[in-house]
Backbone as ProteinMPNN parsed JSONL, in Angstrom:
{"seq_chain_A": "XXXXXXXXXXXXXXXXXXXXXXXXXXXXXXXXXXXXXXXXXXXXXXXXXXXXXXXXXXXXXXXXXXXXXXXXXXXXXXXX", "coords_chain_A": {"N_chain_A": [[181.431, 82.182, 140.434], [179.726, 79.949, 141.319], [178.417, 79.381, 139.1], [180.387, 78.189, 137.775], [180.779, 76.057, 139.475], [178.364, 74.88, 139.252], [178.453, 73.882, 136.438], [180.665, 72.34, 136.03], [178.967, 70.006, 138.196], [177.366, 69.37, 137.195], [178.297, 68.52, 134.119], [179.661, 66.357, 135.098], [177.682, 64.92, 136.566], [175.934, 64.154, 134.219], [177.826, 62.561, 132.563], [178.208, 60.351, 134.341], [175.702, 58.881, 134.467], [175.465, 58.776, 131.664], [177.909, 56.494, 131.592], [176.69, 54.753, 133.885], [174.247, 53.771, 132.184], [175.1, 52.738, 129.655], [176.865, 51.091, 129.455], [177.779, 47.628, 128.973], [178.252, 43.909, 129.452], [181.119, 42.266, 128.728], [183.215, 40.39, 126.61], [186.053, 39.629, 126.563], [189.311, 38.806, 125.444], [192.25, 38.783, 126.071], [195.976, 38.977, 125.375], [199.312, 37.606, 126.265], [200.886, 39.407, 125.28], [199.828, 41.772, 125.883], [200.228, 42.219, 128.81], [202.801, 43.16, 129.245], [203.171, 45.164, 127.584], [201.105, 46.655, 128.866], [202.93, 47.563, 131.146], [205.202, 47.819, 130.002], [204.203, 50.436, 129.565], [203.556, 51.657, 131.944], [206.137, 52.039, 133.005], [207.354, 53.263, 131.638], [205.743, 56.331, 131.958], [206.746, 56.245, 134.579], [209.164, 56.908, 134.452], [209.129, 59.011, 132.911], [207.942, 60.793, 134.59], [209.769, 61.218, 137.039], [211.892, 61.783, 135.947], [211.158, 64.399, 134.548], [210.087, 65.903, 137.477], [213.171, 65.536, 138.322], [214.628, 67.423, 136.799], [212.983, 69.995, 137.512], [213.781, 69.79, 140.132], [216.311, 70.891, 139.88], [216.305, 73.014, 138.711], [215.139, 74.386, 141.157], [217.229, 74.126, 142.99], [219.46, 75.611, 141.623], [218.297, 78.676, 142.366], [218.808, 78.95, 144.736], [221.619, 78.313, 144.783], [224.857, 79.529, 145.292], [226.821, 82.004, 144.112], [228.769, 82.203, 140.923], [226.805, 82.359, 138.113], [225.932, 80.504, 135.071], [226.892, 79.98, 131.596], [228.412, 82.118, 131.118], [229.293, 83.118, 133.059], [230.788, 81.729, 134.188], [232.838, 81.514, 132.251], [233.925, 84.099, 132.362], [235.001, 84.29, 135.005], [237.253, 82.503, 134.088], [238.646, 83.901, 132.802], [240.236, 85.798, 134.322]], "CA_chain_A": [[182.1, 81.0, 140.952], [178.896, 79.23, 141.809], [178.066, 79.3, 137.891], [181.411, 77.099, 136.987], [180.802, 74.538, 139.731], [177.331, 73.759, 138.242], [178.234, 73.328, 134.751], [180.785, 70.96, 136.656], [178.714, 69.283, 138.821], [176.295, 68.913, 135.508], [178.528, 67.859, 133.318], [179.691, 65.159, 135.931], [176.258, 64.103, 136.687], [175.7, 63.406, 132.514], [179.419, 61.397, 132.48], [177.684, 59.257, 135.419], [174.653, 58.986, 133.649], [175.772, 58.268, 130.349], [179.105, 55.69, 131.983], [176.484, 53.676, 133.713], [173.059, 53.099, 131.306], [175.721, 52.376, 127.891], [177.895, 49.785, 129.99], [177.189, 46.193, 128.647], [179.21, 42.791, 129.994], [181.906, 42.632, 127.566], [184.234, 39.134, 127.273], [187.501, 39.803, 125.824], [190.744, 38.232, 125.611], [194.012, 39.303, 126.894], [197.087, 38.014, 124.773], [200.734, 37.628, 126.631], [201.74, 40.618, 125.205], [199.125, 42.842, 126.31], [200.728, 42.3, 130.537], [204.264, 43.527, 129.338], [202.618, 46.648, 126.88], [200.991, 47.752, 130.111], [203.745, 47.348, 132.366], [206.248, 49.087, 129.647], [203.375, 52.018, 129.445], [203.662, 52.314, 133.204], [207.7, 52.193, 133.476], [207.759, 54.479, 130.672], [205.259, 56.908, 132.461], [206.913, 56.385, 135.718], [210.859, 57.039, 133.876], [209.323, 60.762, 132.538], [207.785, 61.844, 135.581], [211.145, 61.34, 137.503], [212.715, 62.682, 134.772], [210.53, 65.538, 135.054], [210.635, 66.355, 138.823], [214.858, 66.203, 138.353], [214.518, 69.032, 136.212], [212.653, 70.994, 138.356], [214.772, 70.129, 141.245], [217.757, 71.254, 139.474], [215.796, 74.408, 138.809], [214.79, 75.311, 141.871], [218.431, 74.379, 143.343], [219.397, 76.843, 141.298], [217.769, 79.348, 142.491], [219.331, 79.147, 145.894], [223.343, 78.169, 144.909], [225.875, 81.148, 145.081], [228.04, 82.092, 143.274], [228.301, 83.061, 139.527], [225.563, 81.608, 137.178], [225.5, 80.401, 133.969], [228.4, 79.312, 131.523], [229.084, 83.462, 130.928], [230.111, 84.243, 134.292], [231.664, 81.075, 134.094], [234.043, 82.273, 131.324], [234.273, 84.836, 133.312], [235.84, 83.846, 135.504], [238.419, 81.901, 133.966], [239.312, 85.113, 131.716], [241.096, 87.115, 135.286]], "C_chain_A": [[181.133, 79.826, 141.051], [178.326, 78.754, 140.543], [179.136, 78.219, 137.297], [180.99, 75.711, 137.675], [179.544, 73.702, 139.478], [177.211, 73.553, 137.165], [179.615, 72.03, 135.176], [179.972, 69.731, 137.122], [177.424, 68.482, 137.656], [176.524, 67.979, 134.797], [179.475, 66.092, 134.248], [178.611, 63.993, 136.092], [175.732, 63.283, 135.305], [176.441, 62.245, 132.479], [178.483, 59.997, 132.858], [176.911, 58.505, 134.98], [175.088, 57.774, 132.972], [176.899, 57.022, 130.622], [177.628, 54.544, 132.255], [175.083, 52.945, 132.85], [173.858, 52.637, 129.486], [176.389, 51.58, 128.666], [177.117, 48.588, 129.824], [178.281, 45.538, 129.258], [180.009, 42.756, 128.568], [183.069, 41.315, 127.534], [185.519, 39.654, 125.93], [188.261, 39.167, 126.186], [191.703, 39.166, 125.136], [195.434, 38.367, 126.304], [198.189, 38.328, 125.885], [200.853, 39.43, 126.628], [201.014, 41.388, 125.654], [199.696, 43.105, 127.99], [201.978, 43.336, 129.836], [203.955, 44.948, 128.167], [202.269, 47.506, 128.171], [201.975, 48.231, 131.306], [205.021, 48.457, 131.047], [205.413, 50.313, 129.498], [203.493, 52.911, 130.646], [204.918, 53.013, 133.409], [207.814, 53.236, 132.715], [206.726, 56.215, 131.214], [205.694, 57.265, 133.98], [208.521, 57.115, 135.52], [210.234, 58.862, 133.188], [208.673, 61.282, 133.234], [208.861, 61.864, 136.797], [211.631, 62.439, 136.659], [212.371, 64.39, 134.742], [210.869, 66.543, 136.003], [212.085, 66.185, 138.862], [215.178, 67.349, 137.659], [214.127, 69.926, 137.032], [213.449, 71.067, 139.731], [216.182, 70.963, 141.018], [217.432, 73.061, 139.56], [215.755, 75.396, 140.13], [216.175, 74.696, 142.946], [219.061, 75.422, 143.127], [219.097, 78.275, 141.924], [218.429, 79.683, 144.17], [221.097, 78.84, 145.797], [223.755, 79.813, 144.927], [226.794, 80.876, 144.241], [227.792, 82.737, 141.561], [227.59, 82.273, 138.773], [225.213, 81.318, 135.897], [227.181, 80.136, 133.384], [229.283, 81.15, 130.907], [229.739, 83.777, 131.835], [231.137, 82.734, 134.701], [232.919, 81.296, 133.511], [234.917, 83.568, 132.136], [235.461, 85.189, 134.093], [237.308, 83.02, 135.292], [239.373, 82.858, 133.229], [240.399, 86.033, 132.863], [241.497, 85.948, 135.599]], "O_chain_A": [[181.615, 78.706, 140.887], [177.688, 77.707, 140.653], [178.769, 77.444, 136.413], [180.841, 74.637, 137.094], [179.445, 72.475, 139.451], [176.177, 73.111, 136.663], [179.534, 70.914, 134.662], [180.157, 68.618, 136.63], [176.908, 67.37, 137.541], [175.839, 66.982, 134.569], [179.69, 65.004, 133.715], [178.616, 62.78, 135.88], [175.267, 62.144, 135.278], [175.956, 61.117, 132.389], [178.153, 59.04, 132.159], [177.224, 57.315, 134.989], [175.146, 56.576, 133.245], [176.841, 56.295, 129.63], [177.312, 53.714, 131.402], [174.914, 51.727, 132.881], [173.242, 52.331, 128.466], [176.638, 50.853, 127.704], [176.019, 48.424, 130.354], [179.241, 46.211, 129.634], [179.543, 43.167, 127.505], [183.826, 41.276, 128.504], [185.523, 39.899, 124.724], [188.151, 38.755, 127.341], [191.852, 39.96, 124.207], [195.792, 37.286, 126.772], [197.987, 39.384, 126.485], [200.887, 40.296, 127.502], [201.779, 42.227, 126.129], [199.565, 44.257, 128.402], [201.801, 44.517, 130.136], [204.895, 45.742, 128.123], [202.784, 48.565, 128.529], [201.755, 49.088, 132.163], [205.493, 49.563, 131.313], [206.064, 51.334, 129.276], [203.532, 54.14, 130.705], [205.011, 54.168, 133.826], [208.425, 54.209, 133.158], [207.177, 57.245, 130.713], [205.239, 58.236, 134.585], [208.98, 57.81, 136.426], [211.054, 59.774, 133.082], [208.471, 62.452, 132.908], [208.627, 62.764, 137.604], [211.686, 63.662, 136.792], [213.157, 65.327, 134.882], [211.527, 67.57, 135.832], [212.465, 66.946, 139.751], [216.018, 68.162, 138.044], [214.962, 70.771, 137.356], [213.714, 72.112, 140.326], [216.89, 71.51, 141.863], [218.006, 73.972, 140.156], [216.106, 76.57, 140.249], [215.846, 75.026, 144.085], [219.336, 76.219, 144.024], [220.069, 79.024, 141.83], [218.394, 80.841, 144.585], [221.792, 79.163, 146.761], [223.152, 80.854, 144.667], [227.361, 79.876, 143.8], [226.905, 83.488, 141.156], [227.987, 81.115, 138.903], [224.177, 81.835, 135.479], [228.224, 80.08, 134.034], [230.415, 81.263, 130.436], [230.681, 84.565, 131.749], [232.106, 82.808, 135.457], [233.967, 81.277, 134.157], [236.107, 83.793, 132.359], [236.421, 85.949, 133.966], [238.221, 82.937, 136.114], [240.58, 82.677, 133.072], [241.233, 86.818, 132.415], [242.365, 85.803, 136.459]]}, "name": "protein", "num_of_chains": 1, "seq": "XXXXXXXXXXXXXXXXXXXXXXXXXXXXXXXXXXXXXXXXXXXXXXXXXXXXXXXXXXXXXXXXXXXXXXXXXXXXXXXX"}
């Protein structure tokens, strides 16, 4: 256990390292469209982790309804 968190704490320490002695000042420009790319990257990141977690809620609803389950015992049922 003590062997994983120092090839963590290692390869962390390098990252650190290496992030801040290669960082130079850097001037760039930012067009229009670049605000409304990030902002649909977010909405679109924020619209499939909803999306996501309603699945799993449905799931684990599931898992507690009664009754008969699925569209077989559905049929099922409509067959008597």
């Amino acid at each position: 256990m003590l062997g994983n968190l120092d090839k963590i704490g290692g390869t962390l320490a390098l990252g650190l390292v290496f992030y801040f002695t290669s960082t130079n000042e850097s001037s760039a420009y930012l067009d229009p469209g670049t605000g409304s790319m990030i902002l649909t990257s977010i909405l679109g990141i924020l619209a499939a982790t909803i999306y996501t977690l309603k699945g799993y809620l449905h799931r684990i609803k599931a898992l507690f309804r009664r009754g008969p389950r699925g569209a077989a015992a559905h049929s099922q049922l409509n067959q008597d």
